[in-house]
N, C-alpha and C positions, 0 to 999 in steps of 0.2 A: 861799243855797245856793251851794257854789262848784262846780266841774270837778271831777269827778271821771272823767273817761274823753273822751279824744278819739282816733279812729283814723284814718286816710286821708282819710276822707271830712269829716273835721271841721279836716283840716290843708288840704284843698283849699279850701276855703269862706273859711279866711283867707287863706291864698295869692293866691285871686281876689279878693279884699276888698282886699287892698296892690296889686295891679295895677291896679283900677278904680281906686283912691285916687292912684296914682301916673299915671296915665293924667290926671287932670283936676287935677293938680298940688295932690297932698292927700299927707298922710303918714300909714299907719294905724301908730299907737303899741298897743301892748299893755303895761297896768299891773299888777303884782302879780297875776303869771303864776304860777298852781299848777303846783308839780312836777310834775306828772304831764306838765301841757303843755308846759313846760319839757326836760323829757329830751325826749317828741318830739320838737321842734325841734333838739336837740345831735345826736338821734339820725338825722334825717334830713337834716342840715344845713344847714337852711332856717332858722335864725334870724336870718341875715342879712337875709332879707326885710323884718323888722321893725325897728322902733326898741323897745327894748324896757325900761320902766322897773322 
């Protein structure tokens, strides 16, 4: 089943997920990212947060 619907609260959850990752010298990558989640991140311009493949 892939993503179909991420809103605030599912952008926060990765947000906090790259900070603990990057707090204990980890890197959280995101792979074959559905568009859906993809525009969120352009759109809140938070895709920098990740490495994204």
């Amino acid at each position: 089943m892939s993503l179909r619907f991420c809103d605030c609260t599912g952008l926060t959850v990765l947000l906090t997920a790259a900070r603990t990752a990057k707090a204990h010298g980890a890197e959280l990558q995101l792979r074959a990212v559905p568009h859906v989640l993809a525009r969120l991140l352009r759109l809140t311009h938070t895709h920098g947060a990740f490495t994204i493949e």
